[in-house]
mmCIF file of the N, C-alpha and C atoms, coordinates in Angstrom:
data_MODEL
# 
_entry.id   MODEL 
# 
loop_
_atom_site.group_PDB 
_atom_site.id 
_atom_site.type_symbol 
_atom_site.label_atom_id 
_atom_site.label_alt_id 
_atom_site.label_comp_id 
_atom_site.label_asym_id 
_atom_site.label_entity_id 
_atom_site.label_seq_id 
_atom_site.pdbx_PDB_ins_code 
_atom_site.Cartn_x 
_atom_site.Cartn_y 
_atom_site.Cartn_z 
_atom_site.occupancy 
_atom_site.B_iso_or_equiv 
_atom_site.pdbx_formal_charge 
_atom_site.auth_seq_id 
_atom_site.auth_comp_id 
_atom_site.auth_asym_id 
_atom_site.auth_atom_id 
_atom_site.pdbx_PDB_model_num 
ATOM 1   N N  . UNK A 1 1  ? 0.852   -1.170  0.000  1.00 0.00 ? 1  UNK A N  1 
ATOM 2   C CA . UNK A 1 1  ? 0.000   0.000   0.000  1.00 0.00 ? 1  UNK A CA 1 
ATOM 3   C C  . UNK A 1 1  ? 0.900   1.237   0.000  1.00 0.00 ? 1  UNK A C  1 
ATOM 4   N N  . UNK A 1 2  ? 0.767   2.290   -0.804 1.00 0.00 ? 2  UNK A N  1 
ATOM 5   C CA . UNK A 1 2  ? 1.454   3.287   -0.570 1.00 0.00 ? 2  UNK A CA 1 
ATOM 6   C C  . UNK A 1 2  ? 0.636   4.681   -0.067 1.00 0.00 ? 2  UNK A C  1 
ATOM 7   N N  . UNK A 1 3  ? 1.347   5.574   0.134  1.00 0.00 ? 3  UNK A N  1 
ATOM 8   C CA . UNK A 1 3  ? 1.214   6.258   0.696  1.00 0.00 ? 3  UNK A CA 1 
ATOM 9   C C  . UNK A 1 3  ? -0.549  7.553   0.907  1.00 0.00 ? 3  UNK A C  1 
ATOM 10  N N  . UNK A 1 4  ? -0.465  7.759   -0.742 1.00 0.00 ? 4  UNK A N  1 
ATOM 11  C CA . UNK A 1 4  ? -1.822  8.206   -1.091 1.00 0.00 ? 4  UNK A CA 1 
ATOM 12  C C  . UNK A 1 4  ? -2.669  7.416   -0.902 1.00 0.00 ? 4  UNK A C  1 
ATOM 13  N N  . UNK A 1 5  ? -2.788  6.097   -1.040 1.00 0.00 ? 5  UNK A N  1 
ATOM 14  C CA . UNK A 1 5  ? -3.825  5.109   -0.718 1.00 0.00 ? 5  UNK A CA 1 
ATOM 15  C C  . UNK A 1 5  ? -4.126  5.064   1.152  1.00 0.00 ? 5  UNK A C  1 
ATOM 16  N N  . UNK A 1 6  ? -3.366  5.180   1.840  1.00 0.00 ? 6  UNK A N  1 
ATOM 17  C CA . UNK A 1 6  ? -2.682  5.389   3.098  1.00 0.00 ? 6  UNK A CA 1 
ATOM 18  C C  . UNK A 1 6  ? -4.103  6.255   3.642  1.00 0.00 ? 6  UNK A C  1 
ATOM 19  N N  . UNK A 1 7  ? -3.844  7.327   2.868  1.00 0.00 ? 7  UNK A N  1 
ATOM 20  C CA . UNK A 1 7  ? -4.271  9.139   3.284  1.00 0.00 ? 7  UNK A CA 1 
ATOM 21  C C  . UNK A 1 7  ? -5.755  8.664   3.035  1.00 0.00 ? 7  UNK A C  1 
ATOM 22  N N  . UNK A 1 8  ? -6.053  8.070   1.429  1.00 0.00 ? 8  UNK A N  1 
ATOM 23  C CA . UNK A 1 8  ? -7.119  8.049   0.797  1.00 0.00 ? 8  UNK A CA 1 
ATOM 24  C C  . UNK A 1 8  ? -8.715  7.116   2.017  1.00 0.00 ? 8  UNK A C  1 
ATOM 25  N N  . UNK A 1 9  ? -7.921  6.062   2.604  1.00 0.00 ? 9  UNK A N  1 
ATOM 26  C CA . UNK A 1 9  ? -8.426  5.106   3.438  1.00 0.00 ? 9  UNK A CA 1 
ATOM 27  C C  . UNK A 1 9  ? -8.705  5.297   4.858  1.00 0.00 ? 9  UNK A C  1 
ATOM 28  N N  . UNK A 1 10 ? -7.711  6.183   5.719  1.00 0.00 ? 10 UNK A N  1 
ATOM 29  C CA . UNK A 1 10 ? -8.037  6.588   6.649  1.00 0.00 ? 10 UNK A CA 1 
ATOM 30  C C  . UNK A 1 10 ? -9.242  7.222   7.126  1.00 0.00 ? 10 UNK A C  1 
ATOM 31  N N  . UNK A 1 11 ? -9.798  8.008   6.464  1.00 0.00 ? 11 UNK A N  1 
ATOM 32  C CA . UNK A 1 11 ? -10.707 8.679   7.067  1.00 0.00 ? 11 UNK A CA 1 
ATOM 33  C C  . UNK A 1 11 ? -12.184 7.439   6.791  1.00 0.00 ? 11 UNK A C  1 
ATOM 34  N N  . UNK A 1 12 ? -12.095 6.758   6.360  1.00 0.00 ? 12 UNK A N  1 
ATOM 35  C CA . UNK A 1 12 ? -13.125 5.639   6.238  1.00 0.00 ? 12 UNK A CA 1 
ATOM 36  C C  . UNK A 1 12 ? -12.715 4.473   7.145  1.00 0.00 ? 12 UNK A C  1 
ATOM 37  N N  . UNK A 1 13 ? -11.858 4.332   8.073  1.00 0.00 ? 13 UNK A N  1 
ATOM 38  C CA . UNK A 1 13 ? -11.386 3.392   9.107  1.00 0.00 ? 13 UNK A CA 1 
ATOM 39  C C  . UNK A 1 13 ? -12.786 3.468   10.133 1.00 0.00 ? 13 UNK A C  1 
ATOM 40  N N  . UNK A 1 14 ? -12.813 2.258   10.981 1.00 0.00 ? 14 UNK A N  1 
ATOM 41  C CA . UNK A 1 14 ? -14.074 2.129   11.620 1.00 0.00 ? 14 UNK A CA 1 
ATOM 42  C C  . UNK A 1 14 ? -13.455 3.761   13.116 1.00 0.00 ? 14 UNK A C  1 
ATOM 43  N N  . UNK A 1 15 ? -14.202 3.965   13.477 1.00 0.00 ? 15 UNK A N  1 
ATOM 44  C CA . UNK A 1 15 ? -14.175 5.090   15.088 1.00 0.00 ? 15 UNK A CA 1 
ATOM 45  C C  . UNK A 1 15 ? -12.743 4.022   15.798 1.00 0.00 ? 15 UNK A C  1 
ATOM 46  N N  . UNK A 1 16 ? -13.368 3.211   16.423 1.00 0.00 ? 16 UNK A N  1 
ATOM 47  C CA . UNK A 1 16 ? -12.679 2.398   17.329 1.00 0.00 ? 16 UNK A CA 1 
ATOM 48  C C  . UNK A 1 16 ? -11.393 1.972   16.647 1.00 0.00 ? 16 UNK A C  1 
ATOM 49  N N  . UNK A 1 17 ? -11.160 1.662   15.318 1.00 0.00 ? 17 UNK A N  1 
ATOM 50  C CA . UNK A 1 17 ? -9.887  1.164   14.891 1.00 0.00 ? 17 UNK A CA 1 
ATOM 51  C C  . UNK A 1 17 ? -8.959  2.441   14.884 1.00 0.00 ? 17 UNK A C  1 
ATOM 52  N N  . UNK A 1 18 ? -9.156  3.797   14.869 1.00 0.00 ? 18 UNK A N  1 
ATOM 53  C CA . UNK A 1 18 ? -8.078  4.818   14.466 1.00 0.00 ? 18 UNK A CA 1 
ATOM 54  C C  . UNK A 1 18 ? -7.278  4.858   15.663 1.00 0.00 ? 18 UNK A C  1 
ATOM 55  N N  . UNK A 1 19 ? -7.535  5.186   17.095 1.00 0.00 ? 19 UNK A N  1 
ATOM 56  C CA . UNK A 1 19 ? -6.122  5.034   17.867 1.00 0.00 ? 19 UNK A CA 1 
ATOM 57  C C  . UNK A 1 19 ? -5.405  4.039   17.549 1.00 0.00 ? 19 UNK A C  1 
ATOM 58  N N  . UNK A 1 20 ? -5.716  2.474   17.216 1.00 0.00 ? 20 UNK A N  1 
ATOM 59  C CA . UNK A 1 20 ? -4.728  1.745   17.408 1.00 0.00 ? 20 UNK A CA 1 
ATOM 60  C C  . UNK A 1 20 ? -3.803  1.969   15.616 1.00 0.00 ? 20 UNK A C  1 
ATOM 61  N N  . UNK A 1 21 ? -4.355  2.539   15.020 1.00 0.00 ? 21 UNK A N  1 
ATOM 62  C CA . UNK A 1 21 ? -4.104  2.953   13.526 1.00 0.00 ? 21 UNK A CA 1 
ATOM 63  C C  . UNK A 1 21 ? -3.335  4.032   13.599 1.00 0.00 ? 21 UNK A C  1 
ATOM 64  N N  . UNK A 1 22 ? -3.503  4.820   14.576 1.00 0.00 ? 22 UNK A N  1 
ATOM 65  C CA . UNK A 1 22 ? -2.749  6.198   14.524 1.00 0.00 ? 22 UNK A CA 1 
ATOM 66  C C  . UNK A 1 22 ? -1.088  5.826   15.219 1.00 0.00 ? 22 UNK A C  1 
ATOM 67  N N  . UNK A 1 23 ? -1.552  5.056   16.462 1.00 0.00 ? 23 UNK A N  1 
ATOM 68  C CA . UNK A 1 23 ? -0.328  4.108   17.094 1.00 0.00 ? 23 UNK A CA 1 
ATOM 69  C C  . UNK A 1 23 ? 0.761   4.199   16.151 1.00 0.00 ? 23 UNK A C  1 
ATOM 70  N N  . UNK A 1 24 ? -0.145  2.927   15.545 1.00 0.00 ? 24 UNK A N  1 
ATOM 71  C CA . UNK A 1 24 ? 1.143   2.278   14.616 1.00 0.00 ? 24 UNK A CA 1 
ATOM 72  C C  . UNK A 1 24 ? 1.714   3.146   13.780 1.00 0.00 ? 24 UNK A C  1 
ATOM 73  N N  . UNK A 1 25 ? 0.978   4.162   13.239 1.00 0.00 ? 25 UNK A N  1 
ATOM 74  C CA . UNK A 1 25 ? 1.621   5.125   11.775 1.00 0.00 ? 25 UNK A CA 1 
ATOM 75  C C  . UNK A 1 25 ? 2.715   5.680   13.057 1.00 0.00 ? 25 UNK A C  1 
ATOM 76  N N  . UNK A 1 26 ? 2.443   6.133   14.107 1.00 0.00 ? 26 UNK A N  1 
ATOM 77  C CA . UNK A 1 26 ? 3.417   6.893   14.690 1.00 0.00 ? 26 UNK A CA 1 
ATOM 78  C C  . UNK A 1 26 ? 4.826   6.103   15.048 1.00 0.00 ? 26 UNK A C  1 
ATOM 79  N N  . UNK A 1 27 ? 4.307   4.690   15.895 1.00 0.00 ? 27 UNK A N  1 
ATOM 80  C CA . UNK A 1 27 ? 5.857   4.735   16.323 1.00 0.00 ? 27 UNK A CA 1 
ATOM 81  C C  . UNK A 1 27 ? 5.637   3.076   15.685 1.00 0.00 ? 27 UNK A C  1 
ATOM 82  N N  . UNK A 1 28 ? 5.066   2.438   14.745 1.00 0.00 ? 28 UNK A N  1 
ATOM 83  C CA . UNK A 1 28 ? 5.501   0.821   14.147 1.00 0.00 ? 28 UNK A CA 1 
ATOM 84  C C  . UNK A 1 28 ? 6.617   1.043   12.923 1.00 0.00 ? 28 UNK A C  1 
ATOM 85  N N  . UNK A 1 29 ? 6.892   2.114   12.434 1.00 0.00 ? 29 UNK A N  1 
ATOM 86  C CA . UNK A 1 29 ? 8.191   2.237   11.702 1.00 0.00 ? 29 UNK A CA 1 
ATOM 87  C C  . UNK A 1 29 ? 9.294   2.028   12.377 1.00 0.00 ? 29 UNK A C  1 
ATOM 88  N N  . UNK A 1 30 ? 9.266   2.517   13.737 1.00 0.00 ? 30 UNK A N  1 
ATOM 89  C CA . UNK A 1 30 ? 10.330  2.329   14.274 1.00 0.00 ? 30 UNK A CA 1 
ATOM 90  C C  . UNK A 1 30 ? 10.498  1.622   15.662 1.00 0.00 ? 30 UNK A C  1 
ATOM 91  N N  . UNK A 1 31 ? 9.237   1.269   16.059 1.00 0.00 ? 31 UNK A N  1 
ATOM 92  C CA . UNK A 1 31 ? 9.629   -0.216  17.169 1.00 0.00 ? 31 UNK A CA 1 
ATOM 93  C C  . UNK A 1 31 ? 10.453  -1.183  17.196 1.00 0.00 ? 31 UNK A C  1 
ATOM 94  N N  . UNK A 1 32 ? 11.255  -1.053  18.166 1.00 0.00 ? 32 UNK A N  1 
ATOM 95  C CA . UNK A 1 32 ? 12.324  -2.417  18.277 1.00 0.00 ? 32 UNK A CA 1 
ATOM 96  C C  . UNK A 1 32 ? 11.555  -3.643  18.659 1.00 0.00 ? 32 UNK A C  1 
ATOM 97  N N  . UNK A 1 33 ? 11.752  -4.770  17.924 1.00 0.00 ? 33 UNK A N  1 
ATOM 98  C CA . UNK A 1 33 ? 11.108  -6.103  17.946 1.00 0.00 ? 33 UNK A CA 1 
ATOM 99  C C  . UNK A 1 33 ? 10.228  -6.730  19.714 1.00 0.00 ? 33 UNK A C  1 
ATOM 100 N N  . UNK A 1 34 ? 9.183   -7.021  19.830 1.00 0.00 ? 34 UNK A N  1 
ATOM 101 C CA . UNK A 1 34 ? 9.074   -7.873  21.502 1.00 0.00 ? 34 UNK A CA 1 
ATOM 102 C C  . UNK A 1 34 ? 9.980   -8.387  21.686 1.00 0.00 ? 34 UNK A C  1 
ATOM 103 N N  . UNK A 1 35 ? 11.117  -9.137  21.224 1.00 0.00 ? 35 UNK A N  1 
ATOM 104 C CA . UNK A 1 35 ? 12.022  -10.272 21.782 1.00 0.00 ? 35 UNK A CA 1 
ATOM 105 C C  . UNK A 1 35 ? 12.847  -9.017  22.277 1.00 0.00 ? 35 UNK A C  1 
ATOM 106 N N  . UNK A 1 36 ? 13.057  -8.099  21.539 1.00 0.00 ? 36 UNK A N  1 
ATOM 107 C CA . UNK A 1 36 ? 14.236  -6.714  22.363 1.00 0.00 ? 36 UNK A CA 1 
ATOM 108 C C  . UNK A 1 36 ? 13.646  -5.975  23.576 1.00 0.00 ? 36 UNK A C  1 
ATOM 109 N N  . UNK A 1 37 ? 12.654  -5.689  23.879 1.00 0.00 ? 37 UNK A N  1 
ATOM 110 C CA . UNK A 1 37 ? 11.724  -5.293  24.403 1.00 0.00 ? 37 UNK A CA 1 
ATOM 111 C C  . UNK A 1 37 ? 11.809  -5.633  25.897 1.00 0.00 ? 37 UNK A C  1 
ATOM 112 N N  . UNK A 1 38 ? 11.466  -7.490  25.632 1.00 0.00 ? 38 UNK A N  1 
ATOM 113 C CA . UNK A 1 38 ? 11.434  -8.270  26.877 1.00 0.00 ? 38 UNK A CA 1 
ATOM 114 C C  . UNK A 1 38 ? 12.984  -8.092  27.625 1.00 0.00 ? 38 UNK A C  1 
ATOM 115 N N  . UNK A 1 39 ? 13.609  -8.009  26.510 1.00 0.00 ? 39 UNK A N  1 
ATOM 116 C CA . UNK A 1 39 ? 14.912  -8.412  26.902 1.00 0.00 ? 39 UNK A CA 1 
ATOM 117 C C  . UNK A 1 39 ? 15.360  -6.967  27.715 1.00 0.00 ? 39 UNK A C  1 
ATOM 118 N N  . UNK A 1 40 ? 15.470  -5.583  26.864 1.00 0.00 ? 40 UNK A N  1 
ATOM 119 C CA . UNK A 1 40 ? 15.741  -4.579  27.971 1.00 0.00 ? 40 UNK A CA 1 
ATOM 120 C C  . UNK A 1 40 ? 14.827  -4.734  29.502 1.00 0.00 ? 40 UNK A C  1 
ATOM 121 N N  . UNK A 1 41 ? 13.438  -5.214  29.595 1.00 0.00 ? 41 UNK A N  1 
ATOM 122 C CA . UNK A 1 41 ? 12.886  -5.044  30.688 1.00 0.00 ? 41 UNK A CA 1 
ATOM 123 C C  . UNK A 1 41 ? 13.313  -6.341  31.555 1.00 0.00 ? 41 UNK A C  1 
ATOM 124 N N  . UNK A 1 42 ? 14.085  -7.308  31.761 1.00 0.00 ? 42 UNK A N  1 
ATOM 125 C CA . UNK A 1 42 ? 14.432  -8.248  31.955 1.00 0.00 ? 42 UNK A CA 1 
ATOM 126 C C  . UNK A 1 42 ? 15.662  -7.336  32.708 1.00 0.00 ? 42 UNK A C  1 
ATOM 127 N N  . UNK A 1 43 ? 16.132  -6.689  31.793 1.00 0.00 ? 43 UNK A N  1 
ATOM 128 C CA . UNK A 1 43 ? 18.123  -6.351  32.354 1.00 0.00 ? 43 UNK A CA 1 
ATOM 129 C C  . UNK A 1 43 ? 17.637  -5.318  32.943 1.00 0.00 ? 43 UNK A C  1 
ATOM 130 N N  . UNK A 1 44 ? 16.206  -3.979  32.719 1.00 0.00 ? 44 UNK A N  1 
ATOM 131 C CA . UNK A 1 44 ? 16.079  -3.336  33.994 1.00 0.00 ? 44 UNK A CA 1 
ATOM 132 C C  . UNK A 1 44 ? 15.897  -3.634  34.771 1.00 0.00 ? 44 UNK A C  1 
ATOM 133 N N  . UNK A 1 45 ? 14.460  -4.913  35.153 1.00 0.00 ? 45 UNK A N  1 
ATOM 134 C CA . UNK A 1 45 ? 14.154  -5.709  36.266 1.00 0.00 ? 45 UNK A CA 1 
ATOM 135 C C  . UNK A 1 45 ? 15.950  -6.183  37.387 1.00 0.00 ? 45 UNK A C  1 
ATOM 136 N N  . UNK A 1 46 ? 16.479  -6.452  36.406 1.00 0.00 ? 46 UNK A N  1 
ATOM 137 C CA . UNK A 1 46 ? 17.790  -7.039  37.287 1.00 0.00 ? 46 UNK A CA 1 
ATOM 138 C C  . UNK A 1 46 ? 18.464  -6.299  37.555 1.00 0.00 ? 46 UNK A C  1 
ATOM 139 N N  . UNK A 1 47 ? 18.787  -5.089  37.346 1.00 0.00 ? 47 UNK A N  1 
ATOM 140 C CA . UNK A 1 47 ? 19.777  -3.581  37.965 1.00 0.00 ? 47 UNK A CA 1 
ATOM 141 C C  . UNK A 1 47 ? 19.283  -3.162  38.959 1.00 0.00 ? 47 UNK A C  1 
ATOM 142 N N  . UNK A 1 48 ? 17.891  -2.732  39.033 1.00 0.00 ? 48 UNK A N  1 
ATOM 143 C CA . UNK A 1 48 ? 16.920  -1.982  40.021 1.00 0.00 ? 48 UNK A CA 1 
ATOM 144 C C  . UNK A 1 48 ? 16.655  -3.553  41.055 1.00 0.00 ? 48 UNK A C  1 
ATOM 145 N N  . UNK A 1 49 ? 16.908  -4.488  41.056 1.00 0.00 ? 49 UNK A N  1 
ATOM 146 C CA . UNK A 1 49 ? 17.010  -5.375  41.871 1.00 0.00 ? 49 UNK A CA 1 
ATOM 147 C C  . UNK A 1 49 ? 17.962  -5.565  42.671 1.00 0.00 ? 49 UNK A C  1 
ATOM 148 N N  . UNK A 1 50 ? 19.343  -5.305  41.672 1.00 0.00 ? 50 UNK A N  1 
ATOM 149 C CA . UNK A 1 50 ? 20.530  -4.987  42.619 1.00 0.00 ? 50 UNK A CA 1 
ATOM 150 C C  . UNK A 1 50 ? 20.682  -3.852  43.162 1.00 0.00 ? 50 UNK A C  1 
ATOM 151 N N  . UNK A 1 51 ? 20.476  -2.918  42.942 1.00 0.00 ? 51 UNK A N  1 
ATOM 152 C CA . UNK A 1 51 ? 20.232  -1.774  43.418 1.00 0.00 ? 51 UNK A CA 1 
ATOM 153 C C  . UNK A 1 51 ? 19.503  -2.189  44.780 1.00 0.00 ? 51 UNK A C  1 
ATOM 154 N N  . UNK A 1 52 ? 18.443  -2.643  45.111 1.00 0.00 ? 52 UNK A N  1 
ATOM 155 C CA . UNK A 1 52 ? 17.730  -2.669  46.137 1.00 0.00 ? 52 UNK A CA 1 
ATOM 156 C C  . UNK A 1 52 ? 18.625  -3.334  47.024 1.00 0.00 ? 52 UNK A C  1 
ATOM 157 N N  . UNK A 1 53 ? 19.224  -4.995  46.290 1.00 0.00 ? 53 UNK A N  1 
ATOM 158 C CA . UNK A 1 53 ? 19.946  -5.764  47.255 1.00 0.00 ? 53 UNK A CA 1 
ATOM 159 C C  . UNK A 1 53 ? 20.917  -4.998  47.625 1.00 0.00 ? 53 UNK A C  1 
ATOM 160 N N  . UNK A 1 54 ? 21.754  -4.418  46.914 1.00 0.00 ? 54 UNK A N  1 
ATOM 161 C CA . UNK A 1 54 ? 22.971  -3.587  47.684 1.00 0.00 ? 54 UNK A CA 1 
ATOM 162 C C  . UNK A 1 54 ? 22.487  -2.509  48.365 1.00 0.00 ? 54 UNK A C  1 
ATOM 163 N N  . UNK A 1 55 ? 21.284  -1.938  48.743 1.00 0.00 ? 55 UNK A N  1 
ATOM 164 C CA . UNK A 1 55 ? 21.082  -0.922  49.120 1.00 0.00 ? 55 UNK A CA 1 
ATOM 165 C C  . UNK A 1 55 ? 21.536  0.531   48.775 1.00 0.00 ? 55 UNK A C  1 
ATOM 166 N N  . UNK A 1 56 ? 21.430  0.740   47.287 1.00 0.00 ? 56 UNK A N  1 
ATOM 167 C CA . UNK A 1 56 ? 22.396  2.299   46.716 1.00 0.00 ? 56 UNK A CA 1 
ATOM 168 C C  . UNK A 1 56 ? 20.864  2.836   46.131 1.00 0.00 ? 56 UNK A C  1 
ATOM 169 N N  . UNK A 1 57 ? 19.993  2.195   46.538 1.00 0.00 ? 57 UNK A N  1 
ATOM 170 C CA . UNK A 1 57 ? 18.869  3.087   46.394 1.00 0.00 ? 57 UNK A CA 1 
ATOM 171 C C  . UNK A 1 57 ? 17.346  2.507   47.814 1.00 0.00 ? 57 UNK A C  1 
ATOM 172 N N  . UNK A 1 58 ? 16.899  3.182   47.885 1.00 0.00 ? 58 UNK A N  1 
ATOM 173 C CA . UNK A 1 58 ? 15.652  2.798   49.393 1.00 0.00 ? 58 UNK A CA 1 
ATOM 174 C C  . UNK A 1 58 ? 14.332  2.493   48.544 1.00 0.00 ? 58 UNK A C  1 
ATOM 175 N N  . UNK A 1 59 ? 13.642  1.310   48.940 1.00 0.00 ? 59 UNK A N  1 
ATOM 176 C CA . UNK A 1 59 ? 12.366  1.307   48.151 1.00 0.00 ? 59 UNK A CA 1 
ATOM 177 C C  . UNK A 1 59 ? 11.137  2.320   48.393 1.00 0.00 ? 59 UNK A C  1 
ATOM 178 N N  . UNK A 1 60 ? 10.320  2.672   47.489 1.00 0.00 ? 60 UNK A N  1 
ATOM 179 C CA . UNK A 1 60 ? 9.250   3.939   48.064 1.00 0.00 ? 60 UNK A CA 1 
ATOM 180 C C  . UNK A 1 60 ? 8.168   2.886   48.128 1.00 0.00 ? 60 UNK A C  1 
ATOM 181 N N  . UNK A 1 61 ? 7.366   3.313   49.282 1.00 0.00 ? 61 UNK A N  1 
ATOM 182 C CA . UNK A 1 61 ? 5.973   2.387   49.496 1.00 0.00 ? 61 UNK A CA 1 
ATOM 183 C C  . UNK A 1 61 ? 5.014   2.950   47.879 1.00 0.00 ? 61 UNK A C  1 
ATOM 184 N N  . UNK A 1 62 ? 3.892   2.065   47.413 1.00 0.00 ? 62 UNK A N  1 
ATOM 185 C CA . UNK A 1 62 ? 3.017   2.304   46.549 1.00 0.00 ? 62 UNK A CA 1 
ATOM 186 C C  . UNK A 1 62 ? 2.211   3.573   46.665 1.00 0.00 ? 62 UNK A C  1 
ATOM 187 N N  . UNK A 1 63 ? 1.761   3.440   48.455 1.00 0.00 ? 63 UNK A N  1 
ATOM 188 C CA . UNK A 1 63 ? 0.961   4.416   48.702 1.00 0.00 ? 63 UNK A CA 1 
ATOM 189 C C  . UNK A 1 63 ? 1.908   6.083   48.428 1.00 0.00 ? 63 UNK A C  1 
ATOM 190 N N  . UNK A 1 64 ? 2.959   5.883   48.730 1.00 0.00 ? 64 UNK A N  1 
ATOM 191 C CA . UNK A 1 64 ? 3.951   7.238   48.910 1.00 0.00 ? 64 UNK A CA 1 
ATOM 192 C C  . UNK A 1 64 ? 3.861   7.287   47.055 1.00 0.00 ? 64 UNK A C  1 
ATOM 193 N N  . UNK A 1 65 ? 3.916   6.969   46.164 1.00 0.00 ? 65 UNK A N  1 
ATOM 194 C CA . UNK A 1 65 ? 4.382   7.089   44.733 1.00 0.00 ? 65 UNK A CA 1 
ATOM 195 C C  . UNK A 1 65 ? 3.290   7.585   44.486 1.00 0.00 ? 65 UNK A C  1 
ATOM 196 N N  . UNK A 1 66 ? 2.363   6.629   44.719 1.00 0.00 ? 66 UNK A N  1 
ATOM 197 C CA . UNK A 1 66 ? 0.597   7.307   44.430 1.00 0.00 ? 66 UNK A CA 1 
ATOM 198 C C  . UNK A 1 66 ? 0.856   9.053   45.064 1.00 0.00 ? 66 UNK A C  1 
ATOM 199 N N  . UNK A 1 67 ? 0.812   9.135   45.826 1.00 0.00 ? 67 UNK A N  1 
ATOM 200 C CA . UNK A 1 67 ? 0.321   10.736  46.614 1.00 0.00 ? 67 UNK A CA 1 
ATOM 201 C C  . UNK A 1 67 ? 1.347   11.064  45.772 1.00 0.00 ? 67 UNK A C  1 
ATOM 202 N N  . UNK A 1 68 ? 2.726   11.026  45.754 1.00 0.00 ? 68 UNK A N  1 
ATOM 203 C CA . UNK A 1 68 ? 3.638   11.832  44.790 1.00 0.00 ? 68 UNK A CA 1 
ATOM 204 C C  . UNK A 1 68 ? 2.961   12.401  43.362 1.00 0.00 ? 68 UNK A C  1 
ATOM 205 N N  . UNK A 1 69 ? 2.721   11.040  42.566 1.00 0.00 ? 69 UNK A N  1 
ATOM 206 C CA . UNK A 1 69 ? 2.042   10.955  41.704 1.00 0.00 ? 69 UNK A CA 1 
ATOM 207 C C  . UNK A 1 69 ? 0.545   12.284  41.386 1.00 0.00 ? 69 UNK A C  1 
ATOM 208 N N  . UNK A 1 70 ? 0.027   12.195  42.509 1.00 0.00 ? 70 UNK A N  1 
ATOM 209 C CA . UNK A 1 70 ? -1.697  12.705  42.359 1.00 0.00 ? 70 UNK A CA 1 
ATOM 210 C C  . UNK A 1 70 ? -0.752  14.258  42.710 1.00 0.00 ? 70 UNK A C  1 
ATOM 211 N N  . UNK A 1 71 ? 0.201   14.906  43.563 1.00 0.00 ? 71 UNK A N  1 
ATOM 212 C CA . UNK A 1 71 ? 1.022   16.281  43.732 1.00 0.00 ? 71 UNK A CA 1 
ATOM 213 C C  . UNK A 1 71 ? 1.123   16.484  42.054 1.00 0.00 ? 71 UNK A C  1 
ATOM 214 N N  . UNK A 1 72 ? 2.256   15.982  41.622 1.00 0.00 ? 72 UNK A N  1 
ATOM 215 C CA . UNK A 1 72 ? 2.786   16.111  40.293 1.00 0.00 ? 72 UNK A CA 1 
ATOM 216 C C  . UNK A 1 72 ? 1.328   16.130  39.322 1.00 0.00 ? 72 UNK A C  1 
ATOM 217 N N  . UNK A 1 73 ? 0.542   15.598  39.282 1.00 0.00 ? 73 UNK A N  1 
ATOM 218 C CA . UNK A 1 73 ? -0.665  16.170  38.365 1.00 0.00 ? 73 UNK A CA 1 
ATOM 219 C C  . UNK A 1 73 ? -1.144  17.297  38.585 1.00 0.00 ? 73 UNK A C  1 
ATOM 220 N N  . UNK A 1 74 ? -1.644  17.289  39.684 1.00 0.00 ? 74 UNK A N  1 
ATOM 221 C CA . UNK A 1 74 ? -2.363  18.063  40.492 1.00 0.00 ? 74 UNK A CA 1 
ATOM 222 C C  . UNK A 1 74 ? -1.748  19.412  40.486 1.00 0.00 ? 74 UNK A C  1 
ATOM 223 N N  . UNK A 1 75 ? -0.578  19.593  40.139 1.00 0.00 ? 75 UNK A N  1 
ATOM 224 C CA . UNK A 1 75 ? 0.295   20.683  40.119 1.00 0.00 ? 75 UNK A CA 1 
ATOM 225 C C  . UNK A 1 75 ? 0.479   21.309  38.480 1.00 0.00 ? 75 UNK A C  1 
ATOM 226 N N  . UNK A 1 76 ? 0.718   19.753  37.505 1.00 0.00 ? 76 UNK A N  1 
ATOM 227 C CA . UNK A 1 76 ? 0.582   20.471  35.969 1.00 0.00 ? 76 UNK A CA 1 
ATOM 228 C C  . UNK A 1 76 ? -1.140  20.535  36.046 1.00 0.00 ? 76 UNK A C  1 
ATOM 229 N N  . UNK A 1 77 ? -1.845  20.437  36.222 1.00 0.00 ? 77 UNK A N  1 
ATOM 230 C CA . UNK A 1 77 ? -3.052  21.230  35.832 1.00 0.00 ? 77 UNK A CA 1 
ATOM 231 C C  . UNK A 1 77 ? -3.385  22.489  36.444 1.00 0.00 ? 77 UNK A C  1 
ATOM 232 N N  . UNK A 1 78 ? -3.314  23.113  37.288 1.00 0.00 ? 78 UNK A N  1 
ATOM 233 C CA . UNK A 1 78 ? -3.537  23.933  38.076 1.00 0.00 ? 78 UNK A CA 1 
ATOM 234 C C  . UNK A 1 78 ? -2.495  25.306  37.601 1.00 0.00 ? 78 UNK A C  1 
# 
């Protein structure tokens, strides 16, 4: 399919299909594969693990990230 056909078709896509349509035009040109994916979140999972075991960083409770979290909004809207 090229490109004018692309343009030509879009606006006749069902309601519900265009976010996941818009998705892909934006970043499926350039997504790195699931198998790369898993694999960086695998080697973050295991840094931020050592990190904890060695203690060079303190864990934050859920509830503390949440309230951080709801400040930091709560602050860009306002």
């Amino acid at each position: 399919m090229n490109w004018p056909k692309i343009e030509d078709e879009t606006p006749h896509l069902p309601e519900e299909g265009r976010p996941l349509s818009t998705h892909w035009l934006v970043t499926g040109f350039d997504s790195p594969p699931e198998k790369a994916i898993k694999s960086d979140c695998l080697l973050e999972s295991l840094r931020r693990a050592d990190e904890l075991d060695n203690e060079s960083v303190q864990p934050v409770p859920s509830d503390e990230v949440m309230r951080r979290a709801r400040a930091l909004i709560k602050k860009t809207i306002v």
